[in-house]
C-alpha positions as CSV (number, residue, x, y, z in Angstrom):
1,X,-5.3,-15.0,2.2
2,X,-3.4,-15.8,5.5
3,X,-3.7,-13.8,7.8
4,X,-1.0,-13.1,10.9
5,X,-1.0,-10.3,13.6
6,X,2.3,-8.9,14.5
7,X,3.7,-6.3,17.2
8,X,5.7,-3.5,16.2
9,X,8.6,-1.6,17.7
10,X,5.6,1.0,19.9
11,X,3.5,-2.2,20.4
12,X,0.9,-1.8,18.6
13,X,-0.4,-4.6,16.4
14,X,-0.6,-4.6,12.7
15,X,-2.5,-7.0,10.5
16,X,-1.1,-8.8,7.5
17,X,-2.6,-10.5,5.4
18,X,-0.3,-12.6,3.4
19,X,-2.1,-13.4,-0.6
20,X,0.0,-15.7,-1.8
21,X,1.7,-18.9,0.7
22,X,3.1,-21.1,-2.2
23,X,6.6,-21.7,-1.3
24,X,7.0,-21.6,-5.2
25,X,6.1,-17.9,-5.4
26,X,8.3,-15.5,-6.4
27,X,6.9,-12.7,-5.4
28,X,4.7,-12.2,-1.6
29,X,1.7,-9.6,-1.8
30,X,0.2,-8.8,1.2
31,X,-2.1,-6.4,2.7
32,X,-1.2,-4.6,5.7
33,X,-3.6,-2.9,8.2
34,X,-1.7,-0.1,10.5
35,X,-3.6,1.3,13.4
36,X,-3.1,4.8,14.4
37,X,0.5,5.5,15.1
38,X,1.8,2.3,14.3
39,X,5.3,2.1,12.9
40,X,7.4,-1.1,11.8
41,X,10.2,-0.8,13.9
42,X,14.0,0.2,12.9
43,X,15.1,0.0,9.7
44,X,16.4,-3.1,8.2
45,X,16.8,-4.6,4.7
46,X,16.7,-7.8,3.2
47,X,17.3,-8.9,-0.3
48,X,15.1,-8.1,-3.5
49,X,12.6,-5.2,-4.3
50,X,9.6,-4.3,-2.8
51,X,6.4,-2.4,-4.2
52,X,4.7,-0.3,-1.5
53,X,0.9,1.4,-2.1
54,X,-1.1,3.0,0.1
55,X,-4.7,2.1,-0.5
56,X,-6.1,3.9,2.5
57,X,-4.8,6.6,4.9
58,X,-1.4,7.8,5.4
59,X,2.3,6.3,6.0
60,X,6.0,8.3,6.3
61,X,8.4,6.0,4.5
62,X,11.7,6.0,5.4
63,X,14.4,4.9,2.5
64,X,18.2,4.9,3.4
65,X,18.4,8.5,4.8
66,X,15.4,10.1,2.8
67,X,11.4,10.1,3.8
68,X,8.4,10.2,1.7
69,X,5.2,11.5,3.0
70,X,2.7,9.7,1.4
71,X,-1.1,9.3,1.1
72,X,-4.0,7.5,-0.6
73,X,-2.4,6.2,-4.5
74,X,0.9,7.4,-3.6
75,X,3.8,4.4,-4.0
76,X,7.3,3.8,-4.3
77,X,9.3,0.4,-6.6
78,X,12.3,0.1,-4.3
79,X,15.4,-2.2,-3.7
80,X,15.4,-3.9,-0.4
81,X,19.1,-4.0,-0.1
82,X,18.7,-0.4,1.5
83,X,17.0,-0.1,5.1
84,X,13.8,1.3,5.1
85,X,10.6,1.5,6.9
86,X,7.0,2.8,7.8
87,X,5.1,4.8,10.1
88,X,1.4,5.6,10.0
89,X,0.8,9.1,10.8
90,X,-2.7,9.4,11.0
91,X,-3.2,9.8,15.0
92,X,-6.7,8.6,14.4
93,X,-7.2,6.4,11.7
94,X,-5.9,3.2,10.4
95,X,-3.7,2.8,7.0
96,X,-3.9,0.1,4.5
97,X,-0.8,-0.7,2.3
98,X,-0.4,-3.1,-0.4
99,X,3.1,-4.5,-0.5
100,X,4.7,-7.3,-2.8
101,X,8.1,-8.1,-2.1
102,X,10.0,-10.2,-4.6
103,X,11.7,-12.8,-3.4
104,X,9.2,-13.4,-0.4
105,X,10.4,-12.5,2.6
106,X,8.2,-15.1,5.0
C-alpha cells in the first residue's frame, strides 16, 4: 500500500494507508489508523458510496444529522452525497477502519 499521514480538524495525525493507486480503479480501499481522540474534521461529502468497518477499537460516525456508535465488526454501506464523518472515542487507544470509497476520492 501507500501510505500518507494526514492532520485532522484537533491536530492529531491519522495514518492511511491507501491499497489500491491505479488511476484506473474504481473503487479506493484504505486502511486508516486513528489515535486516541482523533476526529476527521467537519462534515463534508463528495460523490459516490463509501463502505466503512471498524476492524479495531471504536469510532462515532456522523451521517447527515444521525450518529452511530460503533465498535469492533460494526459498519455502515453509505452514499457520500450526504456529509458525514468520524471520531474515535477511545481516549486511550487507537482505531483501525477499513474504508473503500467508490469512485476514489484521492
Amino acid at each position: 500500500g501507500y501510505p500518507y499521514r494526514r492532520y485532522t480538524g484537533n491536530g492529531e495525525p491519522v495514518m492511511e494507508v491507501f491499497l489500491n493507486v491505479s488511476k484506473d480503479a474504481r473503487m479506493q480501499p484504505e486502511i486508516i489508523t486513528l489515535p486516541p481522540k482523533a476526529e476527521s474534521g467537519p462534515l463534508l461529502s463528495h460523490n459516490g458510496e463509501e463502505f466503512f468497518y471498524v476492524l479495531e477499537g471504536s469510532a462515532d460516525f456522523f451521517y447527515g444529522t444521525e450518529s452511530f456508535p460503533m465498535g469492533q465488526g460494526d459498519f455502515l454501506y453509505f452514499d457520500n452525497t450526504v456529509p458525514h464523518r468520524w471520531i474515535n472515542t477511545n481516549g486511550e487507544e487507537e482505531t483501525r477502519l477499513l474504508v473503500c470509497c467508490s469512485p476514489p476520492v484521492f
